[in-house]
N, C-alpha and C positions, 0 to 999 in steps of 0.2 A: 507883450513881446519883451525879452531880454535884450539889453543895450547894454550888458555890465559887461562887454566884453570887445575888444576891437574888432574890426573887420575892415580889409581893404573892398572900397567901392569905387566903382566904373561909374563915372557922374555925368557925364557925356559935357559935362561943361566944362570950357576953358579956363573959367575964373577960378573952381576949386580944383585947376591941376595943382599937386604939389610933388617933388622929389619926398621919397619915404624913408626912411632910416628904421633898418634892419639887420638880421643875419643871413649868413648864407651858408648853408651846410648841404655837404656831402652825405647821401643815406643810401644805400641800400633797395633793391625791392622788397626785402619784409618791412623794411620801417616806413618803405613810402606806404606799401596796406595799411601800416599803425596807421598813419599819419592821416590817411582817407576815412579810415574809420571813425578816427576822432571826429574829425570834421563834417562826418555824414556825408562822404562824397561817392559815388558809383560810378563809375564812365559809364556814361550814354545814360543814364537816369535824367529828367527834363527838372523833377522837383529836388536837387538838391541842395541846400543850406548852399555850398562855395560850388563856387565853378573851381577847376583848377587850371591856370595856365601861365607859358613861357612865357618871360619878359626880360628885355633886355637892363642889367644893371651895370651901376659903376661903384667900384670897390673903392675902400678908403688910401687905396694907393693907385687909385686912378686905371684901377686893367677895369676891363668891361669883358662881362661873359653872358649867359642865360641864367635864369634863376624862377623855379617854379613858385606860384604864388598862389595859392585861395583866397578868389575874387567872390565877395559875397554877391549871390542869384539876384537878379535885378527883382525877383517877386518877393525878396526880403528888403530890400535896400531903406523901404519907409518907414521900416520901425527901428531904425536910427535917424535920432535927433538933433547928431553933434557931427562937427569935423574936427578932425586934429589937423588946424592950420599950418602947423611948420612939419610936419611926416614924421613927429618925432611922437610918439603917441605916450610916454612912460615920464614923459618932460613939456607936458603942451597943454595951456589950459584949453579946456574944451571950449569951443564956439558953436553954440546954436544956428544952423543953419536949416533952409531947406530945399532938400536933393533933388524934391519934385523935377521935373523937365517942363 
């Protein structure tokens, strides 16, 4: 499995909630296609790499909007073997964890 890449993951567990650090951009519908396609995503496909969905964030001047995010498929989630403990994924060493449930 490739792990050389980030992925947000739904852990169902309290302990690895953490706030994430990210951007947030305005697109388009051709660029949301790009952006599905990159990602291997299909609406309504069961087997796809991300889920896609809204979630509510807080900006670094504190307004709070929606913000679409690719949530890696829970049938991929095992073949990552790390968390990025502080949501800061480009700045965090990796921690070995495991997501099991």
């Amino acid at each position: 499995h490739n792990t050389a890449f980030p992925a947000l993951i739904e852990s169902g567990h309290d302990a690895h909630k953490v706030s994430i650090k990210g951007e947030v951009w305005a697109v388009d519908d051709a660029t949301l296609r790009r952006l599905d396609y990159l990602e291997g995503y299909q609406e309504g496909a069961k087997d796809n790499h991300y889920d896609r969905k809204l979630i509510p964030v807080v900006c670094e001047d504190s307004d709070t909007t929606e913000a679409m995010v690719y949530v890696i498929n829970p049938l991929y989630a095992d073949s990552f073997n790390y968390v990025c403990v502080n949501g800061d994924y480009k700045n965090d060493k990796k921690t070995k964890i495991s997501l099991k449930k």
